[in-house]
C-alpha positions in Angstrom: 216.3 138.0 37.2 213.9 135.6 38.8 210.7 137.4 40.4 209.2 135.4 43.0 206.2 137.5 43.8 204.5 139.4 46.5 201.8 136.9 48.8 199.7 137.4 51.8 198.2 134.8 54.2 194.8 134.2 54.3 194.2 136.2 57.2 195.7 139.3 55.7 193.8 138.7 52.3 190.4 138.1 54.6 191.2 141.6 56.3 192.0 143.7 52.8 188.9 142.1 51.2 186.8 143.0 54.2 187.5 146.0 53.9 187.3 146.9 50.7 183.7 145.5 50.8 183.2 147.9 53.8 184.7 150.8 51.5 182.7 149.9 48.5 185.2 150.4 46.1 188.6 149.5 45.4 190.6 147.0 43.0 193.1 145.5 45.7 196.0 147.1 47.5 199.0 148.6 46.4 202.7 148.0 48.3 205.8 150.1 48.1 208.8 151.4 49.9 210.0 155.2 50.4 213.2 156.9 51.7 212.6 157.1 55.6 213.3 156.8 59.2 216.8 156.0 60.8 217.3 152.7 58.7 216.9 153.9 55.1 213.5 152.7 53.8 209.9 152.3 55.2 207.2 150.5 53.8 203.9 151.9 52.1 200.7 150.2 52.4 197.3 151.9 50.5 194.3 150.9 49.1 194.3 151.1 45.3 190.6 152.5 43.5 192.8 152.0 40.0 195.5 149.5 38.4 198.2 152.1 36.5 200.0 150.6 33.7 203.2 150.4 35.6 202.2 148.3 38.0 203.0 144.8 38.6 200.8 142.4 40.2 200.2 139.7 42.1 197.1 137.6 43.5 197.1 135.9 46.9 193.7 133.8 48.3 192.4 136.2 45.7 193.3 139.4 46.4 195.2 142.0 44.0 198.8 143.3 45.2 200.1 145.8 43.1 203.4 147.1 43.0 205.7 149.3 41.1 209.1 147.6 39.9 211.3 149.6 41.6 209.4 148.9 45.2 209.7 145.1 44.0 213.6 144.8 44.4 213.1 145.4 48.0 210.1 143.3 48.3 210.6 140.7 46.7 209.5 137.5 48.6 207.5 139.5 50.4 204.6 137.7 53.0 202.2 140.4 53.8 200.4 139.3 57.5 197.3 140.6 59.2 198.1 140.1 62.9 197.1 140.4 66.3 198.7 140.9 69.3 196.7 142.2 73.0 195.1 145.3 71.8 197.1 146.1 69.0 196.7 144.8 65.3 197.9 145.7 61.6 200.1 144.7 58.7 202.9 143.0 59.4 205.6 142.4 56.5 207.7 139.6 56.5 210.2 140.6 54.5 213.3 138.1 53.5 215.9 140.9 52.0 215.6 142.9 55.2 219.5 143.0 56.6 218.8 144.9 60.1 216.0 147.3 60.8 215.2 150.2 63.2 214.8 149.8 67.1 211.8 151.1 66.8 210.4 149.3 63.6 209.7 152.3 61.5 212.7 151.6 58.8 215.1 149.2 57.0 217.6 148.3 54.7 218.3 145.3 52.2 
């Protein structure tokens, strides 16, 4: 099986690293999926203080993405954004295995 990876774009990357300046500590950020919502599977997003040795990982404009394997077959080709839009802002995940998500954009499913 070919693994692509896990990337971010610059201004995502510039946002993470900011903030774990601001937070002091920190190693990168760690990525994931759970069981939820109408659609099947939501996405996790945390700041990680530690690498575990089962977790893959993946550098983007210098910033650690870490990742367990089984989160990786649903993100796989992942582009992790940082945008803006009005008032609101956050993460965005542009993901290219999702088939149809949630009307609301809590969930999905590969």
């Amino acid at each position: 099986m070919l693994i692509m990876a896990i990337t971010m774009t610059e201004q995502a990357a510039k946002h993470v690293s900011n903030f774990l300046a601001k937070r002091g500590k920190g190693v990168g950020l760690r990525l994931g999926v759970r069981t939820s919502g109408c659609s099947g599977m939501a996405y996790t997003l945390e700041f990680a203080d530690e690498i575990s040795a089962d977790d893959l990982q993946f550098e983007s404009h210098g910033v650690k993405v870490l990742i367990d394997a089984k989160s990786l077959a649903y993100l796989d080709g992942t582009e992790l954004d940082y945008t803006r839009e009005g008032l609101n802002e956050g993460f965005k995940f542009n993901n290219p295995n999702v088939k149809n998500a949630c009307g609301c954009g809590e969930s999905f499913n590969v």
